[in-house]
Structures are given as structure tokens and as C-alpha cells.
C-alpha positions as CSV (number, residue, x, y, z in Angstrom):
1,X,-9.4,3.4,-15.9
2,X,-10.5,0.8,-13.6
3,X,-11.7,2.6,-9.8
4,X,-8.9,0.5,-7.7
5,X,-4.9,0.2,-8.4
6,X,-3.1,-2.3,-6.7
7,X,0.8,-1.5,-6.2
8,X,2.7,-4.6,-5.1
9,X,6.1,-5.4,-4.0
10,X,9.4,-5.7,-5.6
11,X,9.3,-9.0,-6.7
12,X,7.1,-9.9,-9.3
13,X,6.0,-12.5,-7.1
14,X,3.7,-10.3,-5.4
15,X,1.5,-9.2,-8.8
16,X,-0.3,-12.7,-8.2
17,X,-0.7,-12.1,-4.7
18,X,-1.7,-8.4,-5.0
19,X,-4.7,-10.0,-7.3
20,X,-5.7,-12.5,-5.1
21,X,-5.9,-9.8,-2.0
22,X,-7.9,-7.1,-4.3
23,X,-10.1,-10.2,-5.1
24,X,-10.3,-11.4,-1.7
25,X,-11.3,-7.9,-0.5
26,X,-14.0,-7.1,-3.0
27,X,-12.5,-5.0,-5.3
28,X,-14.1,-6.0,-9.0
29,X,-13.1,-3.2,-10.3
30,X,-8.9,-3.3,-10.1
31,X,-6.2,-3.3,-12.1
32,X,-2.6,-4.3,-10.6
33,X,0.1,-2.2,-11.8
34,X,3.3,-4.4,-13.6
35,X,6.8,-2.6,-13.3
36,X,9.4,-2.1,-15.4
37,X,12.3,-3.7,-13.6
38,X,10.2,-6.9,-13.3
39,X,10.9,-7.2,-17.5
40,X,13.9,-5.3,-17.5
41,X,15.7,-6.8,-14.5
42,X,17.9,-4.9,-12.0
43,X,17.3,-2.5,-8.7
44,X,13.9,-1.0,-9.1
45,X,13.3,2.8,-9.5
46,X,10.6,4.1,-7.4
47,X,10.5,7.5,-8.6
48,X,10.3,5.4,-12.6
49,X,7.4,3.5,-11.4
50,X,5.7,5.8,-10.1
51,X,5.8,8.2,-13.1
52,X,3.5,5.2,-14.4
53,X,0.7,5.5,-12.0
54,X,-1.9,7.9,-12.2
55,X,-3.8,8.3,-9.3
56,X,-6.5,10.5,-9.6
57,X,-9.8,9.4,-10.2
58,X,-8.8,5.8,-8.0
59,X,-11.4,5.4,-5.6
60,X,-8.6,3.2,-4.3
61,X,-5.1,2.7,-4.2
62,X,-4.3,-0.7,-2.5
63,X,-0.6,-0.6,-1.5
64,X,2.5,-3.5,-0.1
65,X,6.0,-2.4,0.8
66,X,7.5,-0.7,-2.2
67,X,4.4,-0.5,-3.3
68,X,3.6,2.3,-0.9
69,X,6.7,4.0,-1.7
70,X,5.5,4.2,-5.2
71,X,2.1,5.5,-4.0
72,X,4.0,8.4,-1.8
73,X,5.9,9.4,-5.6
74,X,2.8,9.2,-6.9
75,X,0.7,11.2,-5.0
76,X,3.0,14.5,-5.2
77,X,1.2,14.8,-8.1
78,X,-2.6,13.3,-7.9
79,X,-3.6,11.1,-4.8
80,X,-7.0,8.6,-4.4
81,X,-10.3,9.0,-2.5
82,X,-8.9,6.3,-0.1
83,X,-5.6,4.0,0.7
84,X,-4.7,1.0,1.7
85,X,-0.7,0.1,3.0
86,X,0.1,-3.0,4.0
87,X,3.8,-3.6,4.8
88,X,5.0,-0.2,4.9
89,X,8.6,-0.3,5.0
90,X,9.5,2.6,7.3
91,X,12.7,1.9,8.4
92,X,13.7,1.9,4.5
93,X,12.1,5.1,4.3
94,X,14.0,8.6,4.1
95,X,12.8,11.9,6.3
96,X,11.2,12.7,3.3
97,X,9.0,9.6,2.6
98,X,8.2,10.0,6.4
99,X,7.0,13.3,5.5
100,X,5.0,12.6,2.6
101,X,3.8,9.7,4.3
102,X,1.9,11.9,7.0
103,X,1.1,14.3,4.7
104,X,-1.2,11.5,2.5
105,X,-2.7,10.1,6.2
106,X,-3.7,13.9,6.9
107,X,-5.0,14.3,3.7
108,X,-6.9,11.4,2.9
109,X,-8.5,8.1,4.5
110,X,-5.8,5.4,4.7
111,X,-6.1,1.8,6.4
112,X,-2.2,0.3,7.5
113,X,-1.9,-2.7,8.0
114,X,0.7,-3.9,9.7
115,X,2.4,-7.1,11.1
116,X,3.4,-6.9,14.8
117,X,7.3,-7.8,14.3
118,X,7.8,-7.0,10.5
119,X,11.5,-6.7,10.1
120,X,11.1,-4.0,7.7
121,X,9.6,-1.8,10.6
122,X,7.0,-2.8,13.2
123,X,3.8,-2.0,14.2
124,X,4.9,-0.4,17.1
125,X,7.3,2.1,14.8
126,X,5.0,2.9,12.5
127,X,2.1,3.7,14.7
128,X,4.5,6.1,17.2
129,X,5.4,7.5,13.3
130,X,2.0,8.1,12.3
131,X,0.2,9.0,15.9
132,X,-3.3,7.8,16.2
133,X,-4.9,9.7,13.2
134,X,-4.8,6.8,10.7
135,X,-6.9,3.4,10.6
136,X,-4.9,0.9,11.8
137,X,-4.6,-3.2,12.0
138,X,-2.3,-5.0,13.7
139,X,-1.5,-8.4,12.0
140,X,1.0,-11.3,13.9
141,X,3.9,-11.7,12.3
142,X,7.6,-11.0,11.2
143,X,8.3,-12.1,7.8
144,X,7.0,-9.0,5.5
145,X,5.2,-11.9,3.5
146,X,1.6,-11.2,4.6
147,X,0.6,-14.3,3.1
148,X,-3.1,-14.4,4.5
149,X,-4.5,-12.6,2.0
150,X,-8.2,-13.9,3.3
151,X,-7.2,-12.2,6.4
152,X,-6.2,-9.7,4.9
153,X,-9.4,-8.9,2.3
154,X,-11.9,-9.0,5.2
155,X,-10.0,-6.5,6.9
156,X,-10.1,-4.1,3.6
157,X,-13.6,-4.8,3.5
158,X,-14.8,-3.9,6.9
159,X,-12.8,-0.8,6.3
160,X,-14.4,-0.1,3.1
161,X,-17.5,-0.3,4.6
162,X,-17.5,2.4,6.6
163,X,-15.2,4.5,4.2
164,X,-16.9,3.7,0.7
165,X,-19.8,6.6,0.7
């Protein structure tokens, strides 16, 4: 089992850039989760996907949009040393999601990243959701695309840094 799982998006779009960010942030040693929908076709099924994942014994679990949903089902069961979501989608998410959501920041170092105006919830939200315990970066932006994945891997890194023992 490779030490760092990337979870992507919903479209399979996002396995390539999920591969290029773990790259671009220094993770050699990473896998990238493939769903079932993406060959099957249809709605996705978090609860399904997540069945997949094993978590325990991931240094780190690198996480966009339904990808941290899929982390959150995942982690009722095992959770990583450390996480990473970027895009977190929390107006999609239920009270429950919400609740596991601050139970993984309480319970283990996470970095969020997210962009200033993303239509799927904004900075703002998500920061008056979470309070100030978690790691948190700011990005410009509205789109939910987080397409500088540069950008993006330096700020994984730095974080690393000073939470990699």
C-alpha cells in the first residue's frame, strides 16, 4: 500500500489532475484512487466508494470535492496520520458530513484549501464551519476547478513540512 491516497472529484477528469497535484506537491509515494461510476456510468455512490478506500496506514490522504466526502465515509472506519481537502463542498454537505467533518479536523492534522468564492461553498463558510482549529489557505477563485495545481503543490508542501515528523 503506497503511504499517500489521492481521492479526486466526480469526473474522471480530475484522476489526471489529482496525479499531477500529488506530483507537484512531492508525494512519490501515491496512489490515486479510480471509482466505480467512472466505468460504470451514472450518479456516483459516496458511501460505494468509499467502502474501497482503506485508510489506515496513509501517511496521507489528499482530498478534492467529492473526494472529501469519500474521505469522511471512509474515515468512520480508519482515518490517516494527516489530510489534505481542497474544494470541500459544504454546502452539498448534510448535518452529518458537517459533523464528521469536524470530528476528522479535531482528530487529526488537516490542511483546507479553499478558493475565496467557490460556488460550492466559500472560504468564508467553511472557515465560520470549521472555527480556527484547522490549517487553512485561502486560494482566489470561483470555479471549483483549482486548476493551479503548482500553486497548489507548494502549498501541500510547506504544510508537509512542518507536519511530516
Amino acid at each position: 500500500m503506497k503511504s499517500v491516497l489521492g481521492l479526486p472529484g466526480r469526473n474522471p477528469e480530475t484522476e489526471a489532475w489529482m496525479s499531477e497535484l500529488l506530483s507537484a506537491a512531492g508525494c512519490g509515494d501515491a496512489e490515486v484512487a479510480r471509482y466505480a461510476h467512472w466505468q460504470e456510468g451514472g450518479e456516483p455512490d459516496v458511501a460505494r466508494e468509499a467502502s474501497g478506500q482503506s485508510l489506515s496506514g496513509r501517511r496521507l490522504v489528499v482530498a478534492k470535492s467529492m473526494g472529501t466526502m469519500v474521505l469522511l465515509a471512509a474515515a468512520k472506519r480508519d482515518h490517516p496520520e494527516r489530510a489534505v481537502l481542497i474544494g470541500t463542498p459544504i454546502k452539498a454537505y448534510s448535518e452529518a458530513q458537517i459533523e464528521a467533518l469536524k470530528t476528522l479536523a479535531a482528530r487529526l492534522p488537516c490542511l483546507f484549501i479553499q478558493q475565496s468564492e467557490d460556488f460550492t461553498g466559500s472560504a468564508a463558510l467553511l472557515r465560520a464551519v470549521l472555527g480556527e482549529a484547522s490549517a487553512f489557505e485561502e486560494v482566489p477563485g470561483s470555479d471549483h476547478v483549482y486548476a493551479d495545481v503548482q500553486a497548489l503543490g507548494a502549498l501541500i508542501r510547506n504544510w508537509r513540512a512542518t507536519h511530516d515528523g
